[in-house]
N, C-alpha and C positions, 0 to 999 in steps of 0.2 A: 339704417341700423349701424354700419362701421360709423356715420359721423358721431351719431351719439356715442360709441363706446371710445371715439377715438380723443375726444376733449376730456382734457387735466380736470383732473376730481382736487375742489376746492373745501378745505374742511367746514363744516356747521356747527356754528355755537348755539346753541339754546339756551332761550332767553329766560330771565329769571322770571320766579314767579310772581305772576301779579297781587298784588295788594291794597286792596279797595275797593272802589262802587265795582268797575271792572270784572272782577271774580266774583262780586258777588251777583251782579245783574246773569252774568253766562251762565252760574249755576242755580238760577232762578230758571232761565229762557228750559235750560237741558231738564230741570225734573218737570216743570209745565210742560214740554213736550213728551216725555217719558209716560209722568201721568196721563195724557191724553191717548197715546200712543199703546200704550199697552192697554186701558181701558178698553178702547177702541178693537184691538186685538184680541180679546180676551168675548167683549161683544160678539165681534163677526161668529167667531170659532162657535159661543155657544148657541147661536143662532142660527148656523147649518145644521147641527142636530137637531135643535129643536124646530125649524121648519122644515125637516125632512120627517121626523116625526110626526108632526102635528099635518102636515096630509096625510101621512098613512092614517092618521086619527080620524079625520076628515072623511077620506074616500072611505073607510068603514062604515062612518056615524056620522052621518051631512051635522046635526044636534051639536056635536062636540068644537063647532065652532067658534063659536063666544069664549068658549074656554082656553081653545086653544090661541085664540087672538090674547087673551089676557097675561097667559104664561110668555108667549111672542114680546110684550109688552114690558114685561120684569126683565127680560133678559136685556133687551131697549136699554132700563135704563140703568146699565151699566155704562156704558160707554155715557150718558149725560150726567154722571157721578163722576166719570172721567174731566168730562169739560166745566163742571164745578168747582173740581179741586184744582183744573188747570187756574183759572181765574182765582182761585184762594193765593196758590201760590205767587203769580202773579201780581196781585193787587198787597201783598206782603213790602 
């Protein structure tokens, strides 16, 4: 800990910004992974309600399984709307 606080603080320039394929590939790579990423996020989350629901559906009504596999299914495919638009983006 003292060595690190004890070495000369050297100032930081920041570099200018970039202009060309460069910025434009990084912010291609960041909303492909944004898109995926929050898809994907937004998936998991409605997906613990709805299979926590859909046994309680279950353990009532054995019958209410097809159903409930199907709603299980829509929620799915959020996140592969996710990994579509990743590649949209991507392949731009």
């Amino acid at each position: 800990m003292c060595l690190i606080l004890s070495q000369p603080t050297v100032p930081a320039f920041a570099q200018e910004a970039a202009a060309g394929p460069e910025a434009d590939a990084s912010s291609k790579l960041i909303g492909a992974g944004m898109a995926f990423g929050l898809a994907a996020l937004g998936a998991g989350i409605g997906l613990g309600f709805v299979g926590a629901a859909g046994l309680a559906a279950i353990s009532d009504n054995p019958k209410m399984q097809s159903r409930v596999f199907i709603i299980v299914g829509m929620v799915e495919s959020i996140a592969i709307y996710g990994i579509v638009m990743m590649f949209i983006i991507l392949g731009q």
